[in-house]
C-alpha positions as CSV (number, residue, x, y, z in Angstrom):
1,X,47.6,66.6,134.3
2,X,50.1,66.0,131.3
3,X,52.4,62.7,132.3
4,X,56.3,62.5,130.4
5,X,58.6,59.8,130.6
6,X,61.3,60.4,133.2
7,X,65.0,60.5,130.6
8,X,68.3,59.3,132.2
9,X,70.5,59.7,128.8
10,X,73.0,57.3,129.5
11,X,72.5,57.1,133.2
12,X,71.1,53.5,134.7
13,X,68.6,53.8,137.4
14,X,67.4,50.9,139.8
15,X,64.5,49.3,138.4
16,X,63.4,47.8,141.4
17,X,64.4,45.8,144.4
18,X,63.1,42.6,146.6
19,X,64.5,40.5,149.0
20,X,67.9,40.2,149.1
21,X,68.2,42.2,145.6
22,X,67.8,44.6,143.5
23,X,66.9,45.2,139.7
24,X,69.1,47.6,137.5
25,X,68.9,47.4,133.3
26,X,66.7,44.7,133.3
27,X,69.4,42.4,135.5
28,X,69.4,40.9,139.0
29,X,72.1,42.0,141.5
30,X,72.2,39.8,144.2
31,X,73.7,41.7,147.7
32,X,74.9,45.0,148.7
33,X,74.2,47.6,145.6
34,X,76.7,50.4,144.1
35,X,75.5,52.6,141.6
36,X,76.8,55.8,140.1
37,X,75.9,56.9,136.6
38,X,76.4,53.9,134.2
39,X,75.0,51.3,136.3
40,X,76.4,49.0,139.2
41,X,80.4,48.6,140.8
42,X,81.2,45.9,142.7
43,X,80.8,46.5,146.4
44,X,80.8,44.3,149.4
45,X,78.9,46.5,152.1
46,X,80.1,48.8,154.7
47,X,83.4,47.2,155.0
48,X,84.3,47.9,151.6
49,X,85.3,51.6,151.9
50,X,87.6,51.2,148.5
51,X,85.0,51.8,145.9
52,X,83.0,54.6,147.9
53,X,86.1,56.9,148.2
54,X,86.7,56.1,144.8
55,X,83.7,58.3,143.9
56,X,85.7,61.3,144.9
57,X,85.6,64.2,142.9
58,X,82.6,62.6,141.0
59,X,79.9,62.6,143.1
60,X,78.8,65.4,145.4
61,X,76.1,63.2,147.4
62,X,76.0,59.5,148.1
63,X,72.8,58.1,149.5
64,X,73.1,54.7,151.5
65,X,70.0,53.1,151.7
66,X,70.9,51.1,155.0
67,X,68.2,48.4,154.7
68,X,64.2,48.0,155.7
69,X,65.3,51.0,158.3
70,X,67.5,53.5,158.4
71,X,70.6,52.6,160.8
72,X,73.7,54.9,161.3
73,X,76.9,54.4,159.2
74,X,80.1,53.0,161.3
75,X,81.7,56.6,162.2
76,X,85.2,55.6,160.7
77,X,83.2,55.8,156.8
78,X,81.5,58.5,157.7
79,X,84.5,60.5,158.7
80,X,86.6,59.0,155.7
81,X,83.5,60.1,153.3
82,X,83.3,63.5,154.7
83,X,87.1,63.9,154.5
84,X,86.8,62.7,150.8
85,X,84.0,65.5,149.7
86,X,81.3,63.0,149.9
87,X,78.1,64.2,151.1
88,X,76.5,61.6,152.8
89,X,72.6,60.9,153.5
90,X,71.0,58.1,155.0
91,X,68.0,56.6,154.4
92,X,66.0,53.3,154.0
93,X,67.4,51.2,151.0
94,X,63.6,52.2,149.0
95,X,63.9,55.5,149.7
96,X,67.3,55.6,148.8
97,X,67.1,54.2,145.7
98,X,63.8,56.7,144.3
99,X,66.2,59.4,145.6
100,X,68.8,58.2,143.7
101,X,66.4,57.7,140.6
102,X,64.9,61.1,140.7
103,X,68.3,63.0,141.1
104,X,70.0,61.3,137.9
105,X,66.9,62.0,136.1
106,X,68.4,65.6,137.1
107,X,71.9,65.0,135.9
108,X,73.1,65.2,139.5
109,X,75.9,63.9,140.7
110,X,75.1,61.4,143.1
111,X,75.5,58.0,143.8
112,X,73.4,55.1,145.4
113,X,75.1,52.6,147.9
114,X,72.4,50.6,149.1
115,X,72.3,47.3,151.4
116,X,69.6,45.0,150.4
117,X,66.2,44.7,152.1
């Protein structure tokens, strides 16, 4: 089996993730985690709709990684997501993120918004 290194270009992936955080670029982020592209936005968690209907028009999937489990999305995001042209899936905040990390590898256009663990 031949191995090659997995190539972002100038895309950030999540590096890894704990309790309470996550790792992207080499950095700590403390809390709830937006990525899209060229590493993290600032986002509060599901009550901060703002910055995920920002993605609009750049993003055709978002993945929420919803913690250890996976847990529904309060319907009034879901519905303002959809009605945005977000795709939305949901997942568990690990899964999320090697979703996330394998689809920018890709050059998709996707984005991670992912509560922490």
């Amino acid at each position: 089996m031949q191995l090659s290194e997995t190539s972002f270009g100038e895309a950030v992936p999540v590096d890894g993730y704990g309790d309470g955080f996550f790792r992207v670029g080499g950095k700590v982020c403390m809390g709830p985690l937006l990525m899209a592209g060229a590493g993290p936005l600032v986002w509060k968690g599901l009550d901060d709709s703002a910055p995920l209907l920002a993605l609009a028009g750049e993003v055709d999937v978002l993945f929420f990684g919803m913690g250890a489990e996976i847990a529904f999305l309060p319907a009034p995001l879901r519905m303002a997501l959809e009605e945005a042209g977000i795709g939305v899936e949901l997942m568990a905040s690990p899964s999320a993120c090697r979703t996330y990390n394998v689809l920018l590898s890709e050059g998709r256009r996707v984005a991670l918004a992912a509560l922490p663990v």
